[in-house]
Structures are given as C-alpha cells and as structure tokens.
N, C-alpha and C positions, 0 to 999 in steps of 0.2 A: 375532867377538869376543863372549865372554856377556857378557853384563847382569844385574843387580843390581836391584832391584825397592826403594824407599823412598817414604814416603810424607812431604810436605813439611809443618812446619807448620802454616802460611796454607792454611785451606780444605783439608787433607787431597789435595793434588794427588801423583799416582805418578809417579815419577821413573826411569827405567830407565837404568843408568850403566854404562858398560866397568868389568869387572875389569882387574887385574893392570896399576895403571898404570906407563907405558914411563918416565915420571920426573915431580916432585913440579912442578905449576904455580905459577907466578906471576904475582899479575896486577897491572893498575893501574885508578887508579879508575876506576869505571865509567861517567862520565860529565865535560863537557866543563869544568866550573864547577871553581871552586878553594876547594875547602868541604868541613868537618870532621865528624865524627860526631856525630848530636846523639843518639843512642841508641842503645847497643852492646848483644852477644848479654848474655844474662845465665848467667854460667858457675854461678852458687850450686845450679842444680836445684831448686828450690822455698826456703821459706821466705827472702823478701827477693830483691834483687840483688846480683850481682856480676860487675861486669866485665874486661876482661882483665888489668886493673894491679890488681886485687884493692880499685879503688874503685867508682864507686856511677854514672857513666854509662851505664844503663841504665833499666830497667823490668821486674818481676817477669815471669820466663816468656817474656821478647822472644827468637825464636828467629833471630833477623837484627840487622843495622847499617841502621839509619836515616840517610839524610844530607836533612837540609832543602833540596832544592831545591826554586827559584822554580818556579811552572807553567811549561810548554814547554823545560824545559836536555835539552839532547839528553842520550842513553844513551848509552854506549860500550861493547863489548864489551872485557871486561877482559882477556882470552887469547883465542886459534882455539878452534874448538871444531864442535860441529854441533846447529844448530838443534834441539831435539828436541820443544817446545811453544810454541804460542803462545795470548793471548786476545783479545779483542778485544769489543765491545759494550757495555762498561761504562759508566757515565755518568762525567765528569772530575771528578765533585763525590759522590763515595760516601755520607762519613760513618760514624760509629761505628755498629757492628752489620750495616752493609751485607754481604750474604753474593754479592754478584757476582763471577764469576771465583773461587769457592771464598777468598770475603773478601781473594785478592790483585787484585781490579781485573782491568784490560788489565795481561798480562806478556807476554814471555818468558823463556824457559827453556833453556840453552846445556850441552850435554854437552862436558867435556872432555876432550884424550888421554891423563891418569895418570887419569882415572873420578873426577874430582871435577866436580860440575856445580854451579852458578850461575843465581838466579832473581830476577828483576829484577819486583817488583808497582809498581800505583798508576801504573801509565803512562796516557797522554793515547790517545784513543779517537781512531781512526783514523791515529795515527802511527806504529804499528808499520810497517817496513821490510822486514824479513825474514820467512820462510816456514820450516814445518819440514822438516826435510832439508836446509835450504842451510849451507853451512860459509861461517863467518865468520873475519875472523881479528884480531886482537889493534888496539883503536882503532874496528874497523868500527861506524857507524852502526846502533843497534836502533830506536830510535825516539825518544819526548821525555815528559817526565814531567808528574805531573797526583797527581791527589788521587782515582782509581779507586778500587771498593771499598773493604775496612773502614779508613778513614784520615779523620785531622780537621783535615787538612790536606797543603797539597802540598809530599810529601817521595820519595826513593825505597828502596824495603825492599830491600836488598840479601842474599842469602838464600846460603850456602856449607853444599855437601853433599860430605862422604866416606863411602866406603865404604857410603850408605845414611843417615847422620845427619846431623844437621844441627851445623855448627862452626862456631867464632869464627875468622875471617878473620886475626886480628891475634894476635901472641904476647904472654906474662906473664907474670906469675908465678901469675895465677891461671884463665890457659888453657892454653897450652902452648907447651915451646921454639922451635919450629918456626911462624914465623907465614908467611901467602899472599902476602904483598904483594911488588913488586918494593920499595919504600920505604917504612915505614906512617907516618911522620909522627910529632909529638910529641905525647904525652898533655896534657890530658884529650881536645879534641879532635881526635883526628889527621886528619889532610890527606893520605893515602895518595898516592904517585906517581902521575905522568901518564905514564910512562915504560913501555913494554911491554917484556917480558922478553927479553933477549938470550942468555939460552940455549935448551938445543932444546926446539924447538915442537913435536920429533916424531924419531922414530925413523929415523935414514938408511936407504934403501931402502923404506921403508914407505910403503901406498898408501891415498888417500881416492877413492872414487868416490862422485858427486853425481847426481841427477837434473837435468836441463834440457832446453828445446824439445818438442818436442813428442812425448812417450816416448822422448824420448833420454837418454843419460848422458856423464859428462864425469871424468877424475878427473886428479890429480895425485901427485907421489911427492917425499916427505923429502930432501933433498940431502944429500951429505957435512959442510952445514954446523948440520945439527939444525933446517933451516927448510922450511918448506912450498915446490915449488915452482909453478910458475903452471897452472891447471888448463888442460889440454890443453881440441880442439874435441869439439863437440856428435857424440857419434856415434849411428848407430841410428837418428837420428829417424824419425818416422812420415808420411803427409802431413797431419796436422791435431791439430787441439788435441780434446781429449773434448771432445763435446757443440757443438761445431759445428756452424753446419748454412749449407748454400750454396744458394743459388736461380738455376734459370735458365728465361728464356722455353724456349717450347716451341710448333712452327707458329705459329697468329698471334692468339691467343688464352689462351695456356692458359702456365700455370708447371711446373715440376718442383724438388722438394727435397729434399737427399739430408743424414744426418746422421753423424758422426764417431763412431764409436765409441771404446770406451777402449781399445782397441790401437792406435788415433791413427790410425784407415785409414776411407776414406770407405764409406760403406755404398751400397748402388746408387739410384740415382733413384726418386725415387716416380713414379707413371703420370703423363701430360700432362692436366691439368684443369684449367678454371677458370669464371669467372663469362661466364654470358649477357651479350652487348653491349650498351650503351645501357637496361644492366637490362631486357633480354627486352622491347623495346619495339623495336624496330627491322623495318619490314617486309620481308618477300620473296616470290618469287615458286616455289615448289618444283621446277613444269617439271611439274607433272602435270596431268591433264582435272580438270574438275570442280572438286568444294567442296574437293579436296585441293592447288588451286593456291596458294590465300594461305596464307603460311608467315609466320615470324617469325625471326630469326638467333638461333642458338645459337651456343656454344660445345661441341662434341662431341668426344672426346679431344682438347680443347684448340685445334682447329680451328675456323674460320667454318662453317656449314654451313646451309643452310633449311631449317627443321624442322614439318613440320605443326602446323597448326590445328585441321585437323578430320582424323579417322583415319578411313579407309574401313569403310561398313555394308553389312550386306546389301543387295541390289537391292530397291525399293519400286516401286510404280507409282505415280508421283507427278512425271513430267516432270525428273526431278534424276537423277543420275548419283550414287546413293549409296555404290557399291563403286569409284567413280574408275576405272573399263576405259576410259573416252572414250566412252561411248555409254548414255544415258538410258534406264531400264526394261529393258537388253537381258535377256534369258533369259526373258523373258513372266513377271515375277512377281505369284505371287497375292494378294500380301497391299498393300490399298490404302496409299496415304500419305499426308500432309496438307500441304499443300493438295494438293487431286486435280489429275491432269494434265488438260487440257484433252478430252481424248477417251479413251476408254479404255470395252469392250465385258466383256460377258461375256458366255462361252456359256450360255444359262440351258436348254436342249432344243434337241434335234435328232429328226429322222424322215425315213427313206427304205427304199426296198422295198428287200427283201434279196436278191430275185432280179427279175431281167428276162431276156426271151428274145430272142435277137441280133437288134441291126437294131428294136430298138421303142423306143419313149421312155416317160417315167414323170416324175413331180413327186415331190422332198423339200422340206423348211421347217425351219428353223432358230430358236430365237429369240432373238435377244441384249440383254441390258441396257446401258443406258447408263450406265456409272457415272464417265462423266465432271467436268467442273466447267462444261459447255456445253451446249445442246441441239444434236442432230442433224438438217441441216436437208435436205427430199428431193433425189435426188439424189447425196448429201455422201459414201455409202458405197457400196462396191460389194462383191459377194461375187465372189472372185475362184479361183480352179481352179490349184494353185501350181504343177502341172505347167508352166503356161504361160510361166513365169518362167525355165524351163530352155532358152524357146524350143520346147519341144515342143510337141504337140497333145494336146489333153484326151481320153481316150478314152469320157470321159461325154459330151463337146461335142455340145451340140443346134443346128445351126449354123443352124437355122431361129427358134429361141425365145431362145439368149443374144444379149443386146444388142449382147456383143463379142466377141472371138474368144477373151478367158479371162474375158470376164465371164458370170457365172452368173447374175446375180441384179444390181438397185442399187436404192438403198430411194426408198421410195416414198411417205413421209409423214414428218412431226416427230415427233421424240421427245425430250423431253425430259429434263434429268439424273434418275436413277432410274426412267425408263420401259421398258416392256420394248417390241419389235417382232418381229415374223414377217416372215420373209424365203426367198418361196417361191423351188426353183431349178429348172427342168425339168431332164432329165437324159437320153441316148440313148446307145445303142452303138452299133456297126457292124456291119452284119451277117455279119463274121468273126470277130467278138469270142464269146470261150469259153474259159470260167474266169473268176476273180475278178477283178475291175476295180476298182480303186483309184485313189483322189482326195484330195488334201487343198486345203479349202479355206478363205480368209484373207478378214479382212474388210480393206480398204484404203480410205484416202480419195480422192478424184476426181486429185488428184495421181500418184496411181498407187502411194501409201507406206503402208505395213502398219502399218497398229495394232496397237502393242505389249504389250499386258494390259491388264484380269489372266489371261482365258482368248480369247484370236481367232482362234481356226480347230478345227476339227474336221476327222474323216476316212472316207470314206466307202469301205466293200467292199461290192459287188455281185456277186452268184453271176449269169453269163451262160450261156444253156443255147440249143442251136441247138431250132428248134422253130414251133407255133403261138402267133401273139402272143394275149397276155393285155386285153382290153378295157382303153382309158385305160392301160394299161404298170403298173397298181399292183393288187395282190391287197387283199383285206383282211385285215387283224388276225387271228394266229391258224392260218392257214394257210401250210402250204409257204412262199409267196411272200413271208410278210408284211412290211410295214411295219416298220422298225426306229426304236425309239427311242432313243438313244445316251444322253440327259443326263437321263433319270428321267421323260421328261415319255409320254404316253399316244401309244401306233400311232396314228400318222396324224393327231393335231390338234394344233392350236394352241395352245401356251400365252400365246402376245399377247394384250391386249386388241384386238381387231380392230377398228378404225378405219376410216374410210370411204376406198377406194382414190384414185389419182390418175388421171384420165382417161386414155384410151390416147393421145392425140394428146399430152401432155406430154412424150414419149419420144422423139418424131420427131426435135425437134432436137439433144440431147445426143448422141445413142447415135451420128451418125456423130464427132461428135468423140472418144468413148470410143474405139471402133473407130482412128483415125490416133494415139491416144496407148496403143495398148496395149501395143506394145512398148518404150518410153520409161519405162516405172514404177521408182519405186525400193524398194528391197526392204529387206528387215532386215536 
C-alpha cells in the first residue's frame, strides 16, 4: 500500500499514511474518563478562533482537541490501526516552550485502514504500552496521560490527520458535514462516545501481517463481517532474540559466549578462556627436573593446567640444571654462573710429545684451574684415560708409573679456588703400536665422577714409529719429535706455580684403593 508523507503540527513530526482509504473511520474517545473538550481545532486559519459550531472553544492556531485529563487516565485507541511511532523520555511535568518529543511530550502515533492517522501527545513517561508495528484495535490500552512536553498542565492533545493535514474530529457548520466520531456529544463541550464503530474495521478478504517472537511474523485476515479476525501463530521464528548473548562453562576452568545476531540465529562460540585459579596464586608441581618443577595453576584454553615459573636457560656451570634436561652443567659449559658450583676445572695448557717410538715411554703435563667455589684438596682429583671407562685398555697405559689402571695422574697438593696446578702424566706404548695413538683424558673426583666444566679434559695424538728409542721418551722443542702444546702454553713447561711436591710414600696407601675402585666410577 503507498504512503503519504505529512508533517504534524506539534514539533514538526512525519507521518507516513495509506492512500486510497477502504472506508471512512470512526472512532471513540480516546480515552477511559467521561470528559468534554476543553479546546478544540481552530477552523478560522489565522486571525482569531473558531471552532467547529462556528463558536470560540478554542485557541488561536490549536491544530488538535484538547481534553483535560487528570495525571495517569489511561489512553484508549479510538479505532484498529498500526502503531507507526512512538516517544518516550520526556519528563510528566514539561511546561510551556518545552520542545521534548518535538513539543508533543511521550506519544503515540496510530495509522489507520481509510489513511487517516491519530496522535495522542503529553502522555506519562514510561506508560506507553505498545511498540511500532503492532496493530491495535479499537479500545486497546496505549498508555496514561501526564503533562509531557509543551503543556501547562495535564491534559491529552488529541491530533486527526487526512490525507496529510491536520482536521477537526468533530462536524459544523464551521468544519465540515461529515464528523469522526462514532457519537460526538453535545456542544460546547462535547463528550464524544465510548462506543467503538460497528461497521467495518476493514475490507473482507483483506490481510495484516505483524512482526512477533523472535524474527517471526504473525498476520490475520477481514472476515465477511468487515472485522478484523484473530492474528494467526508466530511463524518463522528464529532461535534468539538480536543481541543476545548465552554463556557456558567450558573444561573446568574457563567460559564460552556466543551472541544473536539480527537474523535471530546464534553466532558460533567464542574460544574456551578464562581467569587464573585462586588468582594465579595456587601452587603446583610441573613434573619436570630442576628449577622448572615449581609451577603455579593456570587456566589454559579454559583448562587447569601447571604452568611454569621459571622457563628453561642456557646450560651455565653453576651446580643448577638451568636448561631443565635432569642433569646439572651437562654439555661441559664454558661460561661460569653465580654462585659457582662447588668444583669445577679449567683447562688452562697442556704438552706432550708428538711422536714416540714403539715400546718407550715419555711424560705430558697438563694445567688446570680451579674455578670452583672450594679448594682442591691432595688426592681429591685424579687424571683419568676415558678409554678406560669403555672397559678397554689405554694404549698410552704405563702400567708401571699409573697409580691405577685408567689413572694417569692424581693431584698432589691444595689448590685453592682460582689457583692453577700441573698435573704430570707418564705415558707408554707397546711395542706393536704404529701410527697414531689416541687418548682422551677427564679429570674426575676420587668417587670415580667426572667434573663437568667449564673445559675437563683434553686429547691427546701421538705419532708411534717402530725404531731406536729416544732418551727419557720426549725430544725437545722444535724438532721432529717435539713436545706439543695444545692450550697456548710453551713445549714442555709448566704454566703452574710450582709448589713444593708430596712425598712419595703418601701414595702408598690410596693408590691400592684407587686401583679396586677403578672400575666402579660414575661417568657423565
């Protein structure tokens, strides 16, 4: 059906109205009180009043019927119709000049089936009833009256539009033959009917569809008797209202909420998330070595979970398991940590001849630092031949000069943290040995366990040549034979401070106990 476009008196509000009405309305008053017009349209057009009987029950320029109702008399819808505006937020107590609600206050606004529409100002703030798009029909409940916007007291503006303008409800001689009313009552102030129109409300066969539920619709159809009849069920609906939203747990921790759109259909779940237990105060235990065992419980997609405290570093040499593998300093690293581990060596120089001739012996020297957080006491370390560790036999073994059968060397004085020592080893082959002989050797403590950094062991290649042996098994510096220095330090001496040796008789008693624990050692 088109629509008509007017604009109302009161506050300039736009009215959009069916053409081509199906037949002429009639209504009754629009509310529940039994009370007369105290100010009617004025028909003169300017210069004075004039109202419908061609007297003076008006007010210059009034484009409505005024009935003095008390605060709160309910509103009635005069005829069916369909909601088409409504207001709401105005204060009950306006006053003159007040421009709320386009100077009509709280209204509504009712379109009807011949395109005559009805606007009801000055209503009571928070009574309105109905919504626009709902069909009302003849008596139904709008709301209760009040003194909204431009008003100086509480009355209701009663407001009749045709065709786009604004017209006197009631017939005259000085509005026209034809008046709206089912009854208009007797002049001056008439008391129009309570009575709703018993002819038709609408065209037989003729159809209204409504909105309802949740993006549903609903409609109804004209009977043979010119009456609306009963609006059929909610079809179409959606599953939700717009702008909804639902919550639910998620694992044992954690929420999800998903929200309605306006095609009234739920939208998908947000992720499983939520807050830390006991506000991130809760202890646990991870299940990992080290500093990465104490945890704290989180909530992880919305789950319980043990969540570290400390996150795995590089390997330090510092007695701590700082990459959390389950084992302290493993990989021999260089770089110290704080506080120092308890023991802990460097290789600061090594030297041994490069070549020996099969079947002779010869002396290297080694020197290491203590960069432990302890002194070194004699005894305490031993230079050990890691072939030995495989069970095998050393093919440097000097079975007459090591103490034990993979001990090379075991120290022989204190050293204290940051002190350096030399640590001579003899060294022999067999006299089948030819070509290169290879060694690597570990410093370990009397337990028989390898010290783990920052540098503990070195390695050692000898050129073996069948032949005349060489005086003492060692060349000098510079020659074919020579002395090799591996860690910077000078052929064939000592970078120790050389310190006064331990008697030879101090070795008697250890060395056979080294010897029954040599197989027994634990390893890296």
């Amino acid at each position: 059906m088109k629509r008509a476009v007017m604009v109302v008196g009161i506050g300039a509000l736009a009215v959009l109205l069916p053409s081509s009405p199906a037949y002429a309305a009639k209504f009754r008053r629009p509310f529940s009180a039994s009370i007369g017009v105290n100010y009617g349209y004025d028909n003169n057009g300017g210069g004075g009043c004039t109202d419908f009987a061609c007297g003076g029950v008006c007010y210059d320029g009034h484009s409505g019927t005024d009935f003095p109702l008390s605060m709160g008399t309910s509103v009635l819808a005069p005829a069916g119709g369909r909601v088409s505006a409504t207001n709401e937020g105005c204060s009950d107590w306006g006053g003159l000049g007040s421009t709320c609600g386009g100077r009509c206050g709280n209204y509504v606004r009712i379109d009807h089936q011949d395109g005559t529409s009805t606007l009801f100002c000055h209503m009571q703030n928070g009574s309105i009833a109905v919504s626009t798009g709902e069909w009302v029909s003849c008596g139904q409940f709008l709301g209760r009256s009040a003194s909204s916007g431009n008003s100086s007291g509480p009355h209701l503006h009663f407001g009749l539009y045709v065709g786009g303008s604004s017209r006197d409800p009631f017939s005259g001689s000085c509005s026209q033959s034809t008046g709206y009313w089912v009854g208009q009552g007797s002049y001056p102030h008439n008391v129009p009917s309570a009575s709703c129109e018993t002819s038709c409300e609408c065209s037989p066969g003729q159809t209204q569809t409504s909105a309802c539920g949740d993006c549903g619709t609903r409609s109804r159809t004209c009977n043979s008797s010119c009456s609306w009849g009963s609006w059929g069920s909610c079809q179409g609906q959606g599953e939700c209202a717009p702008g909804s939203v639902e919550e639910r747990a998620c694992c044992d921790c954690g929420t999800q909420t998903r929200t309605c759109s306006n095609a009234c259909a739920w939208e998908s779940f947000s992720a499983c998330a939520g807050p830390d237990p006991a506000g991130g105060t809760e202890a646990c235990d991870t299940g990992e070595p080290g500093p990465c065992a104490p945890g704290i419980v989180r909530c992880v997609d919305g789950c319980r979970a043990c969540g570290r405290i400390y996150e795995p570093q590089p390997e330090m040499c510092d007695d701590i398991d700082n990459d959390c593998s389950g084992e302290t300093d493993d990989g021999e690293p260089s770089e110290m940590g704080d506080p120092l581990p308890e023991m802990a060596a460097r290789l600061v120089d090594v030297g041994y001849p490069g070549s020996m001739v099969s079947g002779t012996g010869s002396t290297g020297w080694v020197v290491f630092r203590n960069e432990g957080s302890r002194t070194w006491a004699p005894g305490e370390l031993w230079l050990e031949a890691t072939s030995t560790w495989q069970d095998e036999a050393s093919e440097l073994h000097d079975v007459e000069a090591w103490p034990a059968y993979g001990v090379a060397a075991v120290l022989d004085r204190e050293v204290p943290s940051g002190g350096d020592v030399m640590m001579k080893f003899p060294m022999k082959t067999s006299a089948e040995a030819e070509g290169v002989v290879r060694e690597t050797f570990h410093l370990v403590d009397r337990e028989g366990t390898a010290l783990k950094c920052p540098a503990v062991r070195f390695d050692v290649a000898v050129m073996t040549r069948r032949g005349s042996s060489v005086e003492d098994g060692a060349v000098a510096a510079g020659e074919s034979d020579g002395v090799v220095s591996e860690a910077g330090g000078d052929a064939g001496c000592s970078a120790s401070g050389r310190g006064a040796g331990v008697p030879g008789w101090f070795w008697l008693v250890p060395l056979g106990w080294i010897w029954r624990r040599r197989m027994r050692r634990a390893r890296p």
